[in-house]
C-alpha positions as CSV (number, residue, x, y, z in Angstrom):
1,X,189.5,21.3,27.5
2,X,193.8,21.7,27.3
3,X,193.2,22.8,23.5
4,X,190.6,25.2,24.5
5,X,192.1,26.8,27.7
6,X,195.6,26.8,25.4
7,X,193.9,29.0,22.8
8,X,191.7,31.6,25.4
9,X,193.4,34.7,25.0
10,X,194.3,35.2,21.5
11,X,192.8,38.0,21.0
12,X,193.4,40.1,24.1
13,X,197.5,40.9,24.3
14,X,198.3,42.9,21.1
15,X,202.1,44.3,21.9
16,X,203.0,47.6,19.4
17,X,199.7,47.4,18.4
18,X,197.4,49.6,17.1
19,X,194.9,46.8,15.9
20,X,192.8,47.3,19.3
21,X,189.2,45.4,20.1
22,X,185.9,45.6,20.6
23,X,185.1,45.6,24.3
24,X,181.4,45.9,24.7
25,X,181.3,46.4,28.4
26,X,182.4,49.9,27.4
27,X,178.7,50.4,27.8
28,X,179.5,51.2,31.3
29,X,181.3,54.4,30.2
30,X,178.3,55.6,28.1
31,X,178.8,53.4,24.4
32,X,176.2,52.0,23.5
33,X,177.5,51.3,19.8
34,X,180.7,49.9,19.1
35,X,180.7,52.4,15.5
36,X,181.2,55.0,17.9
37,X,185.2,54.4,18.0
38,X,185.5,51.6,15.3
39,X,185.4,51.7,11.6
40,X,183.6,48.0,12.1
41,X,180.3,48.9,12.9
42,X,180.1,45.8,15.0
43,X,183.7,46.2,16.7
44,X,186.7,44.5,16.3
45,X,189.7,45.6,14.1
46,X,191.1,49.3,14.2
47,X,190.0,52.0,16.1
48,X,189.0,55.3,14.7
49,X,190.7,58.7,15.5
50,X,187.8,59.3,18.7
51,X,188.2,56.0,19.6
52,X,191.9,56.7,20.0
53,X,191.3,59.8,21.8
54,X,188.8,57.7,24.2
55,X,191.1,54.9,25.1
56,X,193.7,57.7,26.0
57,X,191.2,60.4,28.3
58,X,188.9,58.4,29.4
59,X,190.0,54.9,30.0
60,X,193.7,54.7,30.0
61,X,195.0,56.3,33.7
62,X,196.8,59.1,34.3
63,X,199.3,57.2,36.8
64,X,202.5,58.1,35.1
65,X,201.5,61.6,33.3
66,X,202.5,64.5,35.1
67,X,199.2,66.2,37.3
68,X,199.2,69.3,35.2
69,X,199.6,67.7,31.6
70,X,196.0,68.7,29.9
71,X,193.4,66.0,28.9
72,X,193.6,67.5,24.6
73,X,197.2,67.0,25.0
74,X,197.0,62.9,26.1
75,X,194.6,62.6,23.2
76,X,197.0,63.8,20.6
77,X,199.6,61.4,21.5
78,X,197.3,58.1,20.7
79,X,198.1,59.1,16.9
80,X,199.8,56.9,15.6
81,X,204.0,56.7,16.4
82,X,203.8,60.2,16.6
83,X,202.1,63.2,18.2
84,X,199.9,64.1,15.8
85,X,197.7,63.0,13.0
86,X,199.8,61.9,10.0
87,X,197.0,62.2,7.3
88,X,193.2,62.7,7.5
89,X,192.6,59.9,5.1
90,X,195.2,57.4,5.9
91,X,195.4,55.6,9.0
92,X,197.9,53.0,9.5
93,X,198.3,50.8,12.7
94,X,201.0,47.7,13.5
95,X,200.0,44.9,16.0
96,X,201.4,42.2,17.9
97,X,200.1,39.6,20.7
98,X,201.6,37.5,22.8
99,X,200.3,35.2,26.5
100,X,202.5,34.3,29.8
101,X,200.0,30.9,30.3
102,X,200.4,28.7,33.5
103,X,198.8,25.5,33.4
104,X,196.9,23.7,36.5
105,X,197.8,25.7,39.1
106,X,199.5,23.4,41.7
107,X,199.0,20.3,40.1
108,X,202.2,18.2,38.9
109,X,201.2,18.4,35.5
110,X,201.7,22.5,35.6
111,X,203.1,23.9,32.6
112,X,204.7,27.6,32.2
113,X,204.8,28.7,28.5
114,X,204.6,32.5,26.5
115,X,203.0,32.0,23.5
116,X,203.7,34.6,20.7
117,X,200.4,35.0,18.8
118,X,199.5,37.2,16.3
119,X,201.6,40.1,14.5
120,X,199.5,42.4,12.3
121,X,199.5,45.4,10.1
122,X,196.5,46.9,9.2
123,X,195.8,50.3,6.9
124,X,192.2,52.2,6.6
125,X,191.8,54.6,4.1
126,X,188.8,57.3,4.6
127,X,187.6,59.2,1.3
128,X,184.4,61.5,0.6
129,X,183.5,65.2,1.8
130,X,182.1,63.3,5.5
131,X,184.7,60.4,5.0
132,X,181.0,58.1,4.1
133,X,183.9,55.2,1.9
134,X,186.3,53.2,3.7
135,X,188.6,50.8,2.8
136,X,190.1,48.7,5.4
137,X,192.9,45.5,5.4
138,X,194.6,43.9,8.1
139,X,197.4,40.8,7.2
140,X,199.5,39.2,9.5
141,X,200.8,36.3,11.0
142,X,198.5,33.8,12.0
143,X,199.8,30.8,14.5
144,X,198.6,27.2,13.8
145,X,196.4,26.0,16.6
146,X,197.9,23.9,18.6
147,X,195.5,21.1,18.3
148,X,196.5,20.7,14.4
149,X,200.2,21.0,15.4
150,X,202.1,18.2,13.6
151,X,199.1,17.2,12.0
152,X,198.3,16.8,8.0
153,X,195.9,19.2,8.3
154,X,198.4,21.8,10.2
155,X,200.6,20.9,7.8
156,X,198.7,22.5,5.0
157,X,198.1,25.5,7.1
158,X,199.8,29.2,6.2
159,X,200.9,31.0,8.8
160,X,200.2,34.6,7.3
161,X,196.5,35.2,6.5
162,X,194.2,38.1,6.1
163,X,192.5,38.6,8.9
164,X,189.8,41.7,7.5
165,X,189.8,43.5,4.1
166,X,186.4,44.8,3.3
167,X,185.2,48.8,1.6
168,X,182.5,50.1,3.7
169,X,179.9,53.0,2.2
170,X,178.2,55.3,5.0
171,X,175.1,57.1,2.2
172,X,173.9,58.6,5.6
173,X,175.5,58.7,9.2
174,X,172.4,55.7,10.0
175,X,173.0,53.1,7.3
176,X,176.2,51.6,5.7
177,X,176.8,48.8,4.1
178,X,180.1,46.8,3.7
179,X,181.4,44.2,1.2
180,X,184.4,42.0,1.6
181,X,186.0,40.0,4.6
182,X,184.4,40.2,7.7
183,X,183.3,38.8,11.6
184,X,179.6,37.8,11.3
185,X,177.8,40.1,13.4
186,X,176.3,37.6,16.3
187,X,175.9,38.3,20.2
188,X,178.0,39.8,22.1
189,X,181.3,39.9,20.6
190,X,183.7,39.2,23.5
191,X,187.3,39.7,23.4
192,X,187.4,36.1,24.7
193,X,187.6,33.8,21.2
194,X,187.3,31.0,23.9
195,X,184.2,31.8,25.4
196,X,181.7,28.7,24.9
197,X,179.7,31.7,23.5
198,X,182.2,31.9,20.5
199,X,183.1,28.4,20.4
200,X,180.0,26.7,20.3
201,X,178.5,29.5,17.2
202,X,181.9,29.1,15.5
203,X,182.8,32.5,15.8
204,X,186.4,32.2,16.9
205,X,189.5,34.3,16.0
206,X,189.5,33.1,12.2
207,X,186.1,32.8,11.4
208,X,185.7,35.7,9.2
209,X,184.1,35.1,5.9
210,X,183.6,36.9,2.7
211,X,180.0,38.5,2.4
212,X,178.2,41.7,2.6
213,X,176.9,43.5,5.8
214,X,173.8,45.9,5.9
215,X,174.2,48.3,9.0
216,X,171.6,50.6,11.0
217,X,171.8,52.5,14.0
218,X,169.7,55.0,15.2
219,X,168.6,56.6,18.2
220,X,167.7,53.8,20.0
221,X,168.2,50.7,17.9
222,X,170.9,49.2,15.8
223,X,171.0,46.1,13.8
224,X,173.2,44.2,11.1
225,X,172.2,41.6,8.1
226,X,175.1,39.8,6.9
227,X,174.9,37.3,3.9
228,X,178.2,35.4,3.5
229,X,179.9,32.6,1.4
230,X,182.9,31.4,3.5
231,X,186.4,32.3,3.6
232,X,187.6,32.3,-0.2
233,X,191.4,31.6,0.5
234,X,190.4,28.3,2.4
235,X,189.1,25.3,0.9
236,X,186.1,25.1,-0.7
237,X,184.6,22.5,1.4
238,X,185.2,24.3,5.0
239,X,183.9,27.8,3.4
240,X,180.9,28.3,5.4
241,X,178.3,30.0,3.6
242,X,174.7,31.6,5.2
243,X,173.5,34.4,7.0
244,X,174.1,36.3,10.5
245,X,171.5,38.8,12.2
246,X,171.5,40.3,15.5
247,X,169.7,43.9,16.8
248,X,169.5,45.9,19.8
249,X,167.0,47.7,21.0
250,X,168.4,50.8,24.3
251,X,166.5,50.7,26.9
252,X,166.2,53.2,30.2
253,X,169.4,55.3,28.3
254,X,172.5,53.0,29.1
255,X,170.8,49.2,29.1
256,X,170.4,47.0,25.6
257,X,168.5,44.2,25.4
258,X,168.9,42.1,21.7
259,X,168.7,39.3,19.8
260,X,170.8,37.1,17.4
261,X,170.3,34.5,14.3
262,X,173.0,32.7,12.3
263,X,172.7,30.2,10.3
264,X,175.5,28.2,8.3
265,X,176.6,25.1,6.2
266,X,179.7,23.9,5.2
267,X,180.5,20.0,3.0
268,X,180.3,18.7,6.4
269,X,178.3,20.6,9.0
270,X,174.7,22.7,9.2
271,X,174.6,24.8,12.5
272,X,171.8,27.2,13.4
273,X,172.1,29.6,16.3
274,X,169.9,31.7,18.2
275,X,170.6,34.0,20.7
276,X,169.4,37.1,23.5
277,X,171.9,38.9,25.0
278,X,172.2,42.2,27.3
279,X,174.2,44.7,28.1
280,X,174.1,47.6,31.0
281,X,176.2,50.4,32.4
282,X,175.3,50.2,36.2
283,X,177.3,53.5,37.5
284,X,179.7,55.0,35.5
285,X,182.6,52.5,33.9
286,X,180.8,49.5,35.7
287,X,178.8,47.0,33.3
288,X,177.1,43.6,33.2
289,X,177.0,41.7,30.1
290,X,174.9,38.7,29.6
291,X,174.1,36.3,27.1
292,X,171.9,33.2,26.5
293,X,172.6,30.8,23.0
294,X,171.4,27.7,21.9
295,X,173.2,26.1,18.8
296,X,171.2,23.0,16.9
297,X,174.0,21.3,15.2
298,X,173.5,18.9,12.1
299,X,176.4,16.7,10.3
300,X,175.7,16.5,7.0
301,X,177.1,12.6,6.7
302,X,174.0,11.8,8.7
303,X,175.4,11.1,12.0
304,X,173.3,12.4,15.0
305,X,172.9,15.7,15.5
306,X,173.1,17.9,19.0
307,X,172.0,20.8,20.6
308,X,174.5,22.9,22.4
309,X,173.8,25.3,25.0
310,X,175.9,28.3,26.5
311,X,175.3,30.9,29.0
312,X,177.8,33.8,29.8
313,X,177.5,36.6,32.6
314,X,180.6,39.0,33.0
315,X,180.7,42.1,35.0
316,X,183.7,45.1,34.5
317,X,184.2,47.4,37.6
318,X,186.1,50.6,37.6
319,X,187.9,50.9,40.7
320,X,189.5,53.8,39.5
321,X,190.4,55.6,36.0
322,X,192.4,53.0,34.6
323,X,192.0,49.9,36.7
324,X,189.0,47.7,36.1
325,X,187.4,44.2,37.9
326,X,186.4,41.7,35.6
327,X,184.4,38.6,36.8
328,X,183.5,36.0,34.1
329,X,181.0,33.0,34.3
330,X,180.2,30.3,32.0
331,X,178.1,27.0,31.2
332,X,177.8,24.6,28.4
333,X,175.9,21.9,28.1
334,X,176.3,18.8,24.8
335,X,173.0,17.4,24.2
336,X,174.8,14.0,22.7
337,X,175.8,13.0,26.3
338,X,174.1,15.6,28.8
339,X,177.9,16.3,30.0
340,X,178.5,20.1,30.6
341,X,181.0,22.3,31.9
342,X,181.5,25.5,34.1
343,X,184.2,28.1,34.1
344,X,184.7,31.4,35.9
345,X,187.4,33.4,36.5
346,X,188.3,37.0,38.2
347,X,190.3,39.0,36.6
348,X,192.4,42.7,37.0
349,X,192.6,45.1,34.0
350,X,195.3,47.6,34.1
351,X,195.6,51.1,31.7
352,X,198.4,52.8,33.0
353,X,198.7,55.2,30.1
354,X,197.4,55.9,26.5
355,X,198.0,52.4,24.4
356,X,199.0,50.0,27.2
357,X,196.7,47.5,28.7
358,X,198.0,44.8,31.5
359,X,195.7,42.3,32.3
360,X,195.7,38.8,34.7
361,X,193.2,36.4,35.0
362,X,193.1,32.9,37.1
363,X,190.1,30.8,35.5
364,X,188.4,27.4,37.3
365,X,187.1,25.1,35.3
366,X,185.4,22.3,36.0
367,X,183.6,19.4,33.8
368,X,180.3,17.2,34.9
369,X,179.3,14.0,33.1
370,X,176.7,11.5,34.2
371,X,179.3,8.7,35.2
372,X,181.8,11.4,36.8
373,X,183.1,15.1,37.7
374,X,186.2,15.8,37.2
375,X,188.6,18.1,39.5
376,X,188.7,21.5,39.7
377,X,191.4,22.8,37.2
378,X,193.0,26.3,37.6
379,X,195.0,28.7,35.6
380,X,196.8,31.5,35.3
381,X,196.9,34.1,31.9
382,X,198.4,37.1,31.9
383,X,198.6,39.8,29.3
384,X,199.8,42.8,27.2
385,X,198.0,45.1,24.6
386,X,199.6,48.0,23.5
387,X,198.7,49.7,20.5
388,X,200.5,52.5,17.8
């Protein structure tokens, strides 16, 4: 549980970074689709030029902007580094992320450490009379988990790595279809690469793989096929090759209701996943995200397989333009020795202007076996994103 708690936000503190995520409880301000401000249909990676303008007029505050500047004039400043759009077909962004972690909270084992995390640059390059091709790459520097640290394995390990290249054709504003290095589209797609959600599917920070995507969204429903063959710059035998679906269906205007498949093999693993999840806007900027997965998993050595399964339910409150609630809660049970675990956490999330977010969490954690329970473990993350 160290390694994972060690690892939980790396993907939520970029610093001078315009690489900004995928936050699906963004329902609760009225996006239902995350190709709304992403050139991802399925989020993650860059945002798009109204994405931009979103993050600055309607989620970012206006706390340190004077009363009287006007709203058109906040959204031309999240261009990048300047005030205004550089090109129409190029967009370039810079990211880095970093974590102030503190370790069981009042316990003699505490531990205070900043972990620097990711550094990124990423380019998108838009072409056609309605800008339907899309190139998009994103490279940067990559830190060795810390549970290979010192380790053969680690070792072997670059520290610079694509983390997204991939050329995306829109024939119509409802399909698309992408080619090239990409997240497999599965669940909810939380920022937290921890979650039990993302561990347990394998669908962590650098689990990308090289495939092709088939995207739809309409009115009411949007879905994704994705055939892949691993990650090509790592070794052949951990290249996970298979396929990822999920769709959702919008129901009563703001509510989706969905369901996910993924299945994948590698030299030493077979793992099939299933998967509903939901997400709803309760009032304006308030959502509820939940998600429900079972993962069968099968080594290929003919040990004994398992079933792993997860549950997740997290709610985001606006208190007021800028400043959100976050409450997270989480259970996963191992099949091999009925043991499971439950984490949850509250948590503030702070947008004091256009291309800053502050966030602080304090997480509980707690393990049950059949033999024992262990004590309740507490700690403390907090974080910066801030994007250009």
């Amino acid at each position: 549980m160290n390694k994972t708690l060690y690892i939980y936000f790396l993907i939520i503190i970029p610093l001078f970074s315009g690489k900004a995520y995928a936050y699906p409880h963004f329902i609760g301000h009225g996006y239902n689709s995350c190709i709304t401000c992403h050139y991802n249909p399925f989020g993650n990676g860059p945002i798009n030029d109204y994405g931009r303008s979103v993050s600055g007029t309607a989620i970012a505050g206006r706390d340190f902007y004077d009363e009287n500047k006007p709203e058109e004039l906040i959204a031309n400043e999240t261009a990048f580094f300047l005030k205004d759009y550089i090109s129409k077909s190029l967009k370039p962004f810079i990211g880095y992320r970093g974590m102030f972690y503190k370790s069981n909270l009042g316990q003699d084992g505490s531990k205070v450490e900043f972990i620097n995390m990711q550094l990124d640059g990423n380019l998108v390059a838009k072409f056609g009379s309605k800008d339907q091709y899309i190139m998009s790459g994103t490279f940067g520097y990559a830190p060795i988990p810390r549970s290979l640290k010192n380790t053969p394995a680690g070792d072997a390990m670059k520290e610079y790595r694509s983390r997204e290249h991939y050329l995306g054709i829109r024939p119509s504003p409802n399909w698309g279809v992408y080619f090239g290095l990409m997240d497999k589209p599965f669940g909810i797609r939380v920022a937290e690469h921890t979650s039990y959600s993302r561990i347990s599917t394998q669908l962590t920070m650098d689990d990308q793989a090289h495939g092709a995507l088939l995207h739809y969204s309409g009115t009411s429903l949007e879905l994704g096929l994705n055939a892949f063959i691993g990650n090509l710059a790592s070794k052949s035998d951990v290249q996970t090759k298979g396929f990822a679906g999920t769709f959702e269906q919008t129901v009563f205007e703001k509510n989706r209701i969905g369901a996910s498949i993924l299945s994948q093999k590698n030299t030493y693993l077979k793992s099939t996943a299933l998967a509903i999840h939901t997400r709803s806007q309760i009032t304006y900027g308030t959502s509820v995200l939940f998600e429900l997965g079972q993962v069968n998993k099968t080594p290929v050595n003919g040990t004994t397989p398992r079933k792993e399964n997860y549950a997740l339910l997290q709610n985001h409150i606006k208190t007021k333009r800028g400043l959100y609630f976050l409450n997270s809660m989480e259970y996963f049970k191992n099949s091999l020795d009925n043991s499971y675990k439950v984490r949850f956490g509250p948590g503030l999330q702070y947008y004091p202007f256009s291309k800053l977010e502050l966030r602080a969490d304090v997480y509980n954690t707690r393990n049950f076996s059949r033999d024992s329970n262990s004590a309740d473990r507490w700690d403390l993350l907090m974080q910066l994103h801030a994007w250009f």
